[in-house]
C-alpha positions, 0 to 999 in steps of 0.5 A: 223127945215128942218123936220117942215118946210118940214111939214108946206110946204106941209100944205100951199103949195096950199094957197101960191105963186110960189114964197113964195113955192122955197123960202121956199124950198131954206131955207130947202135945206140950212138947209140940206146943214148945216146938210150934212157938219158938222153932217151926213155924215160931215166932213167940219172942217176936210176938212177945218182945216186939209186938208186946213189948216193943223191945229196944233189943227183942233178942234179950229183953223182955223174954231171952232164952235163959228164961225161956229155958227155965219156964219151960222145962219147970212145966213140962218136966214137973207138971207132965212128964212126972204126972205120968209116973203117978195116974192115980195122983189126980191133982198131979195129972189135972194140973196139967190138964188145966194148964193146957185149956189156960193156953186158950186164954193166952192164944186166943188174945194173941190172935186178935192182936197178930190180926191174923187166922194163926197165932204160934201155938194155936194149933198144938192147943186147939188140937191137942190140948183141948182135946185132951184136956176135956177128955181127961176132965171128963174121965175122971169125973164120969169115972168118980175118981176126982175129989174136990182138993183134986179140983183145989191143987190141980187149979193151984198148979195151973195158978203157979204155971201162968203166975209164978213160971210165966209172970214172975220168973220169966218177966220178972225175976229172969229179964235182963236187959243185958242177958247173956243169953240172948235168942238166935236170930234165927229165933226171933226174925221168924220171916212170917211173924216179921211180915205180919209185924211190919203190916201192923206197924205199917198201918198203925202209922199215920205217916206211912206212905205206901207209894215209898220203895220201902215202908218201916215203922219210925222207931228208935227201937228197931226197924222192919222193912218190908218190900213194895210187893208185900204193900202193892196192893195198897195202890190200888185200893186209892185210901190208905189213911182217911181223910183225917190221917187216923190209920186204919187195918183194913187196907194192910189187912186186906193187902196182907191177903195177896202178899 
C-alpha cells in the first residue's frame, strides 16, 4: 500500500495541494513505520512482550496480533488515510501530525532500554515523522489556517490513539493469554532484537558466567541462548561482575560492539 500510494503521489503531485501532498506523505510514512517494527528490520512484540512484559508466552500475551491488527489499522485508516480526503478539515490532518511526533515519546524510552543505537521505528519517525509532522504545524500555522478547536480535537486524536487504541484496547481489553491469534514466530524472534535481549538478560544476571559454552537467562518464562562467539569478548576484558556480584552493561555493551 506504501509502495502505490508513493506511486500515485508522484502522479498527482502537481494537481493537488500543499496540504493533501504531507497528508498523503504522513499515511505512507505510517505505513512504513508499521512495516519497520513488526516486518523488516521488526522486533516491536520481542521488544514488547519479552523485554517489557517478560511474557510466559510472548507469541500471544501481552500484545498478539488480533490486537495488533485492530490498533493499527483504526490509525492508520481513520487518522491518516481519510484526513487526505478532507485538507481543509484541520483538526482531521493535526491529528495525525501529533500522533506522529508522540511516537517520539514511545521510541525514545524504547531506545534507552534496548541499550542500543536503534530501536524498531526510529527511523520511520525521526525521518519521516517528525519531519513532516513539524512541516505540516508549521504550514498551517504560518498560513493562518489553524483555529484553536483545530489545537483541541487534533490533541484530543492523538490522546485517543496513545490511550484508547494502544492503552486500553490493545493491552487491555484485546490480551488474551489464550489468543487464538498468536504472532508468527517469524514475527517475534526477530535474530537482531533476540541477540540484543539475550545481551541484556546476559548482564542483568548475576549468575551469569561468560566462561559456559552457552549463556541463557534463568527463567521459567522462556529461554534465550546465545553463542560463545556472541560473549567471546567477555574474556578478555577479565571483570565480567564486580566484585560484589552486582551486574553491570558495560561488559555486554561493549561485547555486543564485536559480535
Amino acid at each position: 500500500m506504501a509502495i502505490i500510494s508513493s506511486v500515485a503521489l508522484l502522479h498527482v503531485w502537481g494537481d493537488i495541494s500543499v496540504l493533501q501532498r504531507l497528508l498523503v506523505l504522513n499515511f505512507i510514512v505510517m505505513q512504513l513505520h508499521q512495516f519497520e517494527e513488526y516486518a523488516f528490520p521488526g522486533g516491536l512484540p520481542a521488544a514488547m512482550n519479552i523485554l517489557q512484559q517478560k511474557s510466559a508466552d510472548p507469541r500471544r500475551w501481552l500484545l498478539n496480533q488480533n490486537a495488533t491488527f485492530w490498533g493499527c489499522t483504526i490509525t492508520v485508516y481513520v487518522f491518516y488515510f481519510l484526513p487526505i480526503f478532507y485538507p481543509d478539515q484541520i483538526w482531521f490532518g493535526l491529528g495525525g501530525a501529533l500522533i506522529g511526533l508522540s511516537q517520539i515519546l514511545v521510541h525514545l524510552p524504547l531506545l534507552f532500554r534496548l541499550r542500543y543505537w536503534y530501536a524498531m521505528g526510529n527511523v520511520s519517525v525521526f525521518l519521516g515523522h517528525v519531519p513532516v509532522g513539524i512541516y505540516y504545524i508549521w504550514y498551517v500555522t504560518a498560513n493562518g489556517l489553524v483555529a484553536p478547536a483545530d489545537w483541541w480535537i487534533g490533541a484530543g486524536i492523538a490522546l485517543f490513539t496513545g490511550v484508547g487504541l494502544v492503552g486500553v484496547l490493545g493491552y487491555k481489553l484485546l490480551t488474551d493469554r489464550n489468543s487464538p491469534y498468536p504472532y508468527d514466530d517469524e514475527e517475534v524472534y526477530k535474530p537482531w532484537v533476540m541477540k540484543r535481549i539475550a545481551i541484556l538478560q546476559a548482564a542483568e544476571n548475576s549468575n551469569f558466567d561468560p566462561r559456559n559454552e552457552k549463556a541463557g537467562r534463568n527463567t521459567a518464562y522462556y529461554s534465550i541462548k546465545t553463542n560463545r562467539r556472541h560473549l567471546g569478548p567477555l574474556n578478555s576484558l577479565g571483570k565480567f561482575r564486580r566484585a560484589n556480584h552486582a551486574p553491570t552493561l558495560l561488559p555486554a555493551a561493549v561485547a555486543y560492539l564485536f559480535c
